[in-house]
C-alpha positions in Angstrom: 165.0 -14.8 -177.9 161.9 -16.5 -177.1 161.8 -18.4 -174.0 160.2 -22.0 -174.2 159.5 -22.0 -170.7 158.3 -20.2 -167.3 161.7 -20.8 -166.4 164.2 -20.1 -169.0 165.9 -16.7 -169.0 166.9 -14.9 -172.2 170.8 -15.6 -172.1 174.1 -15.3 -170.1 175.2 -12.2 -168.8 178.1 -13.1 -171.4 176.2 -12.9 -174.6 176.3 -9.9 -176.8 174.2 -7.8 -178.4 173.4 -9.1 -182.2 171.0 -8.1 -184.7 171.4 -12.2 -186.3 168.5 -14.7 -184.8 169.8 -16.6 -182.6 169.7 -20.3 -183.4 169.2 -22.8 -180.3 171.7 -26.1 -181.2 170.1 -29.4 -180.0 170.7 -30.4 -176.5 168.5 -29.8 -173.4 165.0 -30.4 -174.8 166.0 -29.2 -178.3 165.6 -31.4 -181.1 167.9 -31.9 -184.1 164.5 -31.3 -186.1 164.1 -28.2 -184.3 167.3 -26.6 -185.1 167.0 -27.4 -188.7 163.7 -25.9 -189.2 164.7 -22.9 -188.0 167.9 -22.8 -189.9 165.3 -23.7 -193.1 163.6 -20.6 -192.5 166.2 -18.1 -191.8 168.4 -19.7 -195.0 164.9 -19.6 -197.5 164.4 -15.6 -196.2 168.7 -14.9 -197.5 169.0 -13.8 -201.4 168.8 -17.1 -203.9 172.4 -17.3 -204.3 173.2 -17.1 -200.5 170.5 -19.9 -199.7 171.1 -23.4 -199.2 169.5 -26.1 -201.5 168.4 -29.2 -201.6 169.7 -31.7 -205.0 169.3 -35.5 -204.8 169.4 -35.6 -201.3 172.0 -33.8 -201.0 173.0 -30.2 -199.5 174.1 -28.1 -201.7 175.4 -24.3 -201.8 176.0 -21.8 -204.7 179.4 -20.9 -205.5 181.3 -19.0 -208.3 184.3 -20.5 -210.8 187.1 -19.1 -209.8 188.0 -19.7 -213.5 185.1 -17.9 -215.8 183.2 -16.9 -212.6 180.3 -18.8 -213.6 177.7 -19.6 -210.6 177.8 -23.0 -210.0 176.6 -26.0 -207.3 179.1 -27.3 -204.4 178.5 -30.2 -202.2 178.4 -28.7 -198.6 180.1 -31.0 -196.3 179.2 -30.8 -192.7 182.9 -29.1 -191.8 181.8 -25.9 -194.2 178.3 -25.9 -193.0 179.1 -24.9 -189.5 180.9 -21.4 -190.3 177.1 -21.6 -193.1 175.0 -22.1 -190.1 177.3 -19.0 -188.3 177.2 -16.9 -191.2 172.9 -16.6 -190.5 172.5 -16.5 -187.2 174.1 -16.7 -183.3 174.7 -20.1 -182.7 173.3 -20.9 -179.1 173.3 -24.0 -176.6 171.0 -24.2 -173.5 172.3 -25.1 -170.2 170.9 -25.7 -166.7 171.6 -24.0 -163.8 170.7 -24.1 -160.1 168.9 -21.2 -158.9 167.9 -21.0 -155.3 165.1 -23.8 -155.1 164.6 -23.9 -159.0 166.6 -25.1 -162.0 166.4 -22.6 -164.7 167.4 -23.1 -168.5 169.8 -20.4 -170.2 171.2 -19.7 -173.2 174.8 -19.6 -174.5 176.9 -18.8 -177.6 178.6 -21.6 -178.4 179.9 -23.6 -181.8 178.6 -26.4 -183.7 180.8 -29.2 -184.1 181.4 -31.5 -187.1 178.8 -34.2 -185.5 175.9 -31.5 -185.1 176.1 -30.1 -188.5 175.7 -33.7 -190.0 172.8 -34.7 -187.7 171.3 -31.4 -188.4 171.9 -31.9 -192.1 170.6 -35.9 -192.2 167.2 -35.0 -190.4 164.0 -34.5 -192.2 163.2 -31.3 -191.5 166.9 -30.0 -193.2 166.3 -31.7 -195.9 162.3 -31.1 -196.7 162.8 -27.7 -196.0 165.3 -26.5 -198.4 163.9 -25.5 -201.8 164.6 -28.4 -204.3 167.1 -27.3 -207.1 167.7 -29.7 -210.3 170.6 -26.9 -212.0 172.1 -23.6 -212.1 172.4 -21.7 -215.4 173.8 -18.5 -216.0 171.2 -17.3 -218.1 167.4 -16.9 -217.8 165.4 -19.9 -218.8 162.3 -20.4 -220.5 159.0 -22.4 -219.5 156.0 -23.2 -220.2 152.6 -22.1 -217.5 150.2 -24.6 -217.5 148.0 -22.8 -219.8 150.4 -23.3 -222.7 152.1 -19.5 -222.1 156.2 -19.3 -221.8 157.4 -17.3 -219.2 161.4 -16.6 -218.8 162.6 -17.8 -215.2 165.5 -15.2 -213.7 166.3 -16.0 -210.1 165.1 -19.8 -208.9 161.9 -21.3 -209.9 160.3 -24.0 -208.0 158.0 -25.3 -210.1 161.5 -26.2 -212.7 164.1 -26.4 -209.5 166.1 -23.9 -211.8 168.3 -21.0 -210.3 168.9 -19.1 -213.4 171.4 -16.1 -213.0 172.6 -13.9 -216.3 171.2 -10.7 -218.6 167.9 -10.2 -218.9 166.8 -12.1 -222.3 166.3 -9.6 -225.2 162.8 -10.0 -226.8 163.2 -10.7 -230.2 160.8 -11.3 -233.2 160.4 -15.0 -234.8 161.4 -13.4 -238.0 164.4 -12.0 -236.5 165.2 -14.7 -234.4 164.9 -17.5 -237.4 167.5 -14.7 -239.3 170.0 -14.7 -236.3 170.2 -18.5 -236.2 170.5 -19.4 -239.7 173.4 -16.8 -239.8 175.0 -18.2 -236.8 175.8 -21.1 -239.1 176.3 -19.8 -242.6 180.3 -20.6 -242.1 180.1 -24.2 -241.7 180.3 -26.7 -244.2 177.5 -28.9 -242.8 177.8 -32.4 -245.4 174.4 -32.2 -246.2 170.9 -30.0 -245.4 169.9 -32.6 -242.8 173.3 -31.9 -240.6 172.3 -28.5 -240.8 169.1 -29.4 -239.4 170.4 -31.0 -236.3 173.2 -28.4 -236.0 170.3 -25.7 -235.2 168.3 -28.8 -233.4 171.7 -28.8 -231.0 171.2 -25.1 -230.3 167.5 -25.4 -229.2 167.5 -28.6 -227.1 169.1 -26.7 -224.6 166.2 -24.1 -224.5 163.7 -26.9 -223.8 165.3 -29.0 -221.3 166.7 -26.2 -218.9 163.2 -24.7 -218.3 161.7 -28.6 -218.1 159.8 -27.9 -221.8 160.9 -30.9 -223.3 160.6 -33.6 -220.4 161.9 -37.0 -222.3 165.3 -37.7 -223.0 168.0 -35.8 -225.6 170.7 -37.3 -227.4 174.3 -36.5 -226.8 175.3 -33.7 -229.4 177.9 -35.0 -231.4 179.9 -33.2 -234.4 182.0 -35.4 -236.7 184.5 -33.6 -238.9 186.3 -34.8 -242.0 189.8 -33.4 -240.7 191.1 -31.4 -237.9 190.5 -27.8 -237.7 187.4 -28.4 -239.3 185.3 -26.1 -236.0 184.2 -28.8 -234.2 185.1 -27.6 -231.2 184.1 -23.8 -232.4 180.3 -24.8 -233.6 180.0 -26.5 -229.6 181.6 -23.3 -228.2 179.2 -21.0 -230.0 176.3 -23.0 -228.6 177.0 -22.9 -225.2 177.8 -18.4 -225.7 174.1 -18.6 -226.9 173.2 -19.9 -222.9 176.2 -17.6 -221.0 178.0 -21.1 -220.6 180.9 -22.4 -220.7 181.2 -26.4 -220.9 182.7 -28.4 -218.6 185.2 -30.6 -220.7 185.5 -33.9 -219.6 189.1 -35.9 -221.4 189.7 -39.2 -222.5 191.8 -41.7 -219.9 192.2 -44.5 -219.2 191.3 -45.7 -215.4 192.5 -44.4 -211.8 192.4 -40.6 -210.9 190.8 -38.7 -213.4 189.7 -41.0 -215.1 186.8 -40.3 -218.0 184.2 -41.6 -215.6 185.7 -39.4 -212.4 185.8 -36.1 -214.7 182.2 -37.2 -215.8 180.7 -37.1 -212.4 183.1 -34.2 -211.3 181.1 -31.9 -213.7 177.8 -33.3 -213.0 178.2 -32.2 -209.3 179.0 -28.8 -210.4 175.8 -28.7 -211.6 176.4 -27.1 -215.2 174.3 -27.8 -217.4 176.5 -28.3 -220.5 179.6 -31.1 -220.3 181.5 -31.8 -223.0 183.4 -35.0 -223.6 186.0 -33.4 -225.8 188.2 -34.5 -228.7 187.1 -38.4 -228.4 189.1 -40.9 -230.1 188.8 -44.8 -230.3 185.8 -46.8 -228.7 184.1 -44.5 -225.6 184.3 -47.3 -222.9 182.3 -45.3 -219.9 179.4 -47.3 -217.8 178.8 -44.4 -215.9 177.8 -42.4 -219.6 175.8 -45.4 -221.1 174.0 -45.8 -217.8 173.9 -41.5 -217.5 171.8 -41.2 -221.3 169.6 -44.4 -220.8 168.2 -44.4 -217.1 166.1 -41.9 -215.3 168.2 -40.7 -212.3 172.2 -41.3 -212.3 173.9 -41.1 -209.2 177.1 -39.0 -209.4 180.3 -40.1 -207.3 183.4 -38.4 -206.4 185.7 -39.0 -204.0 185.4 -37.5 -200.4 181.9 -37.0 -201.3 178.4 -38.4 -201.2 176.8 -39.9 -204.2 174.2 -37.4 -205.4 171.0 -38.4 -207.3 171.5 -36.4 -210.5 168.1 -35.8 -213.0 169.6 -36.7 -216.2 166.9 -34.9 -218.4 168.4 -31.5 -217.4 172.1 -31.7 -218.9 173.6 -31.7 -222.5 176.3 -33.6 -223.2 178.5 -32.7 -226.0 181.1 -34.4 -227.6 183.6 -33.7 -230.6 185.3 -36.0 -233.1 187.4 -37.1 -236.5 187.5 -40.5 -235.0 185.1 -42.6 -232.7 183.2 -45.6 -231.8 180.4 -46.4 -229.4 178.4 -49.0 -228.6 175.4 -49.2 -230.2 172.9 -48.8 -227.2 175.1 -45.3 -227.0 175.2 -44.6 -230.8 171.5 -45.1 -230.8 170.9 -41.9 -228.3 173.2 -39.6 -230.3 172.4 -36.6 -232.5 175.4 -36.7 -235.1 176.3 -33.6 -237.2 178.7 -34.0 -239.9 181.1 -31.1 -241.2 183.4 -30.5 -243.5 186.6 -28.2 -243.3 186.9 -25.2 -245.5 189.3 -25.0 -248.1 192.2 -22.4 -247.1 191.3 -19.9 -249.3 187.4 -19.8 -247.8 187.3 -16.5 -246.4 184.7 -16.6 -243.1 182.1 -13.7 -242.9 183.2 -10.8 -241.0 181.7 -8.6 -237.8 181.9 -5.4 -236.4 183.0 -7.7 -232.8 185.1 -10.1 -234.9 183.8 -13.4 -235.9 180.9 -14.9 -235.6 181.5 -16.2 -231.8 182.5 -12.5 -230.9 179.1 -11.6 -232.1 177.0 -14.3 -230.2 178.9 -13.6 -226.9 178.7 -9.9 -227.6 175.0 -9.9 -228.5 174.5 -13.0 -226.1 171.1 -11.9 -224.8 169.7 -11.7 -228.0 170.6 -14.4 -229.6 169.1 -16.4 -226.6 166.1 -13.9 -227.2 166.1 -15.8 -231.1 165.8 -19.2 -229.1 163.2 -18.3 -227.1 161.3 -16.8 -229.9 161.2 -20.0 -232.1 160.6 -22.3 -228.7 157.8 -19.8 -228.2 156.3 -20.3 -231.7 156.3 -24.1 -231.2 154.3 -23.5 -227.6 151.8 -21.4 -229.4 150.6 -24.0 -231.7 150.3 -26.5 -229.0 153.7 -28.2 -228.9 153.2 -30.4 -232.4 155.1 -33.0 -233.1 156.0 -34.9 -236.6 155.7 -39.0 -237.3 159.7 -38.7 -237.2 160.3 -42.7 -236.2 164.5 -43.1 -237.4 165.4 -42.4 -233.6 165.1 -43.7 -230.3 164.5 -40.5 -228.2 161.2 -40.0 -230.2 159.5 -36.9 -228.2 163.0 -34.9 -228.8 163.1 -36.2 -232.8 159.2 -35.9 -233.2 159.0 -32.6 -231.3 162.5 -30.7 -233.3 161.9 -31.9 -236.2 158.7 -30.6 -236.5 160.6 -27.3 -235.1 163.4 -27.2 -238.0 160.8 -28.2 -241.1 158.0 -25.7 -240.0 159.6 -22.8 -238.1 163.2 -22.4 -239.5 162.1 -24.2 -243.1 165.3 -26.6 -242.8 165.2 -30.2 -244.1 163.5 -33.3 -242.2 166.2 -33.9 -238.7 166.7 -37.6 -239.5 167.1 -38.0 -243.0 171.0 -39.9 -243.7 171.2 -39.7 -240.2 170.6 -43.7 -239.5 173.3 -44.7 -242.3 175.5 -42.1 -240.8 175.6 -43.7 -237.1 176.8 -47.3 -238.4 180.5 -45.9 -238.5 180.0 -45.0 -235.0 178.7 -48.8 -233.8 179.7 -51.2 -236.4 183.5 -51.7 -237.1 183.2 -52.8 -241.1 181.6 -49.1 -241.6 183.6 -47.5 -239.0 186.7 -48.8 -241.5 184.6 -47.6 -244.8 184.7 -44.1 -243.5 188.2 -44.0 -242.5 189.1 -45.4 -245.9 186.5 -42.7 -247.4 189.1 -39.8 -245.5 192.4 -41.4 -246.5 190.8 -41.1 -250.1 189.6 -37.2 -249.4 193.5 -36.3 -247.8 195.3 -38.5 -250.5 192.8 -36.4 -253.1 192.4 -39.6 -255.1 188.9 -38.9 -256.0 187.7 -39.6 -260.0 190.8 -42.1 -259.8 190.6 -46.0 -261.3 192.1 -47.0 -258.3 193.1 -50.6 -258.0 193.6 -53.3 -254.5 197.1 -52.0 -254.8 196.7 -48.5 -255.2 194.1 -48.5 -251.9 196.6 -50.4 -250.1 199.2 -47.5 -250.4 196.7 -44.8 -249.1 195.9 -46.7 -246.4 199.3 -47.4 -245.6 200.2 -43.7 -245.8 197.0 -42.3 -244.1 197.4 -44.9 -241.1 193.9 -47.2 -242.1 194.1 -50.4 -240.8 195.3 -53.2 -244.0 193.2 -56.3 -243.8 195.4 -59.4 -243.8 198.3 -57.6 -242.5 198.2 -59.7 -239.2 199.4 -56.0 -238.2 202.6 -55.5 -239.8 203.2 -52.5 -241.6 202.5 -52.4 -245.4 206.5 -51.5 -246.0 207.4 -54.9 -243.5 205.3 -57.1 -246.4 206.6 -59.3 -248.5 205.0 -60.1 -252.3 203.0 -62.6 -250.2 202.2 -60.9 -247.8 201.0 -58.1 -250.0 199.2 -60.2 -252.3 197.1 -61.5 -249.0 196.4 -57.7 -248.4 195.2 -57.1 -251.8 192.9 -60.2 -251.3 191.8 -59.1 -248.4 191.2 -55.7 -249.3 189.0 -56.4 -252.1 186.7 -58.8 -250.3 186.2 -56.3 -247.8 185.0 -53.5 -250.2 182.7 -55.9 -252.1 181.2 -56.6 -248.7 179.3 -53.5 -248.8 178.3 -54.1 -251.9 175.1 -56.3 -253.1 176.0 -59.8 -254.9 176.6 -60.7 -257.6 178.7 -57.8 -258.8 179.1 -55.7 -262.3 180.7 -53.0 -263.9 179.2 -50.1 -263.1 177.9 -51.3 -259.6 178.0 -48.0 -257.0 177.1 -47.3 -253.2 176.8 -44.4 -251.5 178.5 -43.1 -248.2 177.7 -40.3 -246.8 178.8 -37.6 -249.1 181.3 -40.3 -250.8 180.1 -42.7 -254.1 182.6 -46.0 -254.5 181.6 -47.4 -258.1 183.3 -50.7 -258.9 184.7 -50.8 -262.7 187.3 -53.3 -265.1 189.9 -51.8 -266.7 193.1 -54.0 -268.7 196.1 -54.0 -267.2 199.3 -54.6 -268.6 201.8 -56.2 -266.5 205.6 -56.2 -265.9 205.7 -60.1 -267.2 204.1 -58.8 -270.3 200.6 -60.2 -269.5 197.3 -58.3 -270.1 194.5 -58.8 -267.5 191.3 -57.3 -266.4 191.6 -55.8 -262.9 188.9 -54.9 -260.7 189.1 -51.0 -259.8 187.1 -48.5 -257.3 186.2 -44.9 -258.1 185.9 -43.1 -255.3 183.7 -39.9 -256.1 182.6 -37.2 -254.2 179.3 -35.7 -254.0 178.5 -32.0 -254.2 177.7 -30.9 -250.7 174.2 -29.9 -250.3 175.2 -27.8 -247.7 177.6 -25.2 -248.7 
């Protein structure tokens, strides 16, 4: 130990022998600034998953899931940082004592208490000397040099406050690489070329953001199926394999403990990257996730733990669904893929290691190697972007769809994509599309079907019957149904442009509705022209 005066001895005759540094706590001329720069130093000298770091503000340590064993980021409260602060060096206080004619300062082991490890913690010097950390991911990362080169980040990284743990990436060849994405996805029915598009624009983003690439905003990755079962859940899962990731799933509640908003920030303190608001039905109701994917820094709070200034641009949210609505600030900052589900007797393409998520977690480092190969492509020409202007988060929409037209050779990222995010903000499209799946389970397609016949699919497939002031389409009487049927038909011709014809048809989404008159013949004996709707669906352009 080095003495900071002519008078100070080394220690006690009670301290031991100990090859840690011994660390002087404040007290006795030593300052809480002091102490912390010396614990800065010993802590930034320890291996980068044994180091403190510093996130929002915050201190943070590095901890493993007990669940997958994932590395992840922990709050450390001042209670845990003592036994931290223990764990590096010999915790020492300084003491006088009266020597003959002088007063001489020495040194003894002591403890820190709770107090002293949160002044220590609060001061200046803890704080600025930590290394600043953004997010951990359990895979190397990609960025880009400042002359335009990538370079794959393993360990931490200043310059993108990453600590990136995982396999070595596999260097693959953009040939290659294109092959092993567009075979990732040959199993699912995408509804048209476009969903396709953003599917493999969802499995890049993450590439970019992680490594600081892409510095604007992404959407939230949502996939819309037609029915349950349909691999909603599968095509998010076999994105986050690609990264060595596993989401954190956030559920649908309503208020108090656990609550959507208290999982929310509960993941964004553990610091992984991916989060997944999973299985969302009805209208997402969240502040804390509108305010998360429009401002610049989000402050995540739990409780029994300080609020920590989270970097929004670094995260991917993912979300699944057959049924849900959003605000339209929200809707607006959404990438929505569309898929079908496969008739029963589809048979899915088969792997040596299973299916095809078997193969990606099996051959995990290179198909992250395939990622890195297209993202490096795009760097080499200079980062070009397209005139893309159908979305609000233009650098991401600009920048991948110039990646999925001109690397992969996949139709323009935006095209139906506008038309397809009014079911998700406005309620009279929202009820077109649920009307549009009662058709596809009831498999009334090609049908003449009249305000009658629609009424009975909705009231077997659970849509909601205009003018049924909420009773049930069996507690109607003839009036009442006759109001539904009145209703019904209004509502249809909504969508459609005035006056209308024979003949008359809109698209939407995958689904045609063409209005048409056929003569009726009924029980009183009397003939009439009814109005009917065809409901007729369109061959998928993406099988």
């Amino acid at each position: 130990m080095t003495t900071t005066n002519d008078n100070e001895i080394h220690s006690t005759s009670s301290e031991t022998t100990t090859e840690k540094p011994v660390i002087k706590l404040p007290g006795k001329g030593v300052t809480y600034n002091d102490t912390a720069e010396e614990l800065c130093r010993i802590f930034n000298e320890q291996p980068v998953e044994k180091r403190l770091y510093n996130r929002g503000g915050i201190t943070h340590i590095i901890e493993s899931d007990r669940m997958t064993g994932a590395q992840k980021l922990s709050v450390l409260m001042p209670y845990r940082a003592k036994s931290e602060f223990e764990r590096v060096g010999t915790l020492v206080k300084m003491y006088k004592r009266r020597v003959g004619n002088e007063t001489k300062l020495y040194t003894h082991p002591d403890v820190c208490s709770d107090n002293v490890a949160k002044g220590i913690m609060e001061s200046a010097s803890f704080k600025e000397g930590l290394p600043y950390i953004d997010i951990v991911t359990n895979a190397p990362a990609i960025t880009r040099r400042e002359n335009g080169d990538c370079k794959i980040v393993e360990g931490y990284d200043e310059h993108s406050a990453i600590l990136a743990f995982g396999q070595n990436v596999e260097i693959v060849g953009l040939e290659e690489g294109k092959a092993l994405l567009h075979e990732m996805l040959e199993d699912f029915h995408f509804q048209t070329e476009s969903d396709k598009s953003r599917a493999l624009a969802n499995i890049i983003t993450p590439g970019l953001v992680f490594g600081g690439i892409l510095q604007g905003r992404v959407p939230i990755a949502l996939i819309e199926a037609d029915q349950s079962q349909a691999g909603k859940g599968f095509l998010n899962k076999l994105n986050t394999t690609i990264y060595n990731e596993k989401a954190s799933i956030v559920n649908q509640r309503n208020g108090g403990v656990g609550s959507l908003e208290e999982s929310f920030h509960s993941a964004l303190l553990r610091g992984n990257p991916f989060i997944s608001l999973d299985n969302i039905r009805g209208k997402i109701d969240s502040p804390a996730i509108e305010s998360f994917v429009t401002e610049s820094r989000h402050i995540a709070r739990v409780p029994n733990s300080p609020g920590v200034e989270i970097d929004p641009r670094r995260y991917i949210l993912l979300a699944t669904s057959n049924d849900i609505a959003m605000p339209k600030d929200l809707a607006n900052r959404v990438n929505l893929v569309r898929i079908q589900k496969r008739p029963s007797e589809y048979s899915f393409k088969a792997f040596r290691e299973g299916n095809i998520l078997d193969r990606v977690t099996a051959q995990q480092p290179k198909c992250l190697g395939a990622v890195y190969a297209v993202i490096s492509e795009w760097c080499r020409h200079g980062c070009p972007r397209t005139s893309e202007n159908r979305h609000n988060l233009r650098e991401w929409s600009t920048s991948l769809d110039w990646i999925v037209q001109n690397i992969l050779g996949c139709a323009p990222l935006m095209d139906g994509h506008q038309e397809a995010l009014l079911c998700l903000s406005n309620d009279q499209f929202k009820w077109l599309r649920d009307l549009c799946l009662a058709i596809n389970s009831y498999e009334a397609f090609d049908m003449d079907l009249t305000v009658k016949e629609i009424s009975e699919v909705c009231a077997d497939e659970n849509v909601m019957l205009p003018g049924s002031r909420g009773c049930s389409y069996a507690e109607l009487d003839d009036k009442g149904k006759h109001q539904v049927f009145s209703q019904l038909g209004r509502k249809i011709k909504s969508f459609f442009q005035s006056p209308f014809k024979a003949g008359d048809t809109i698209t939407f989404g995958d689904i045609s509705i063409m209005i048409g008159i056929k003569k009726m013949k009924f029980s009183s004996g009397k003939t009439a022209s009814v109005t009917t709707y065809t409901f007729i669906k369109q061959p998928c352009e993406a099988a």
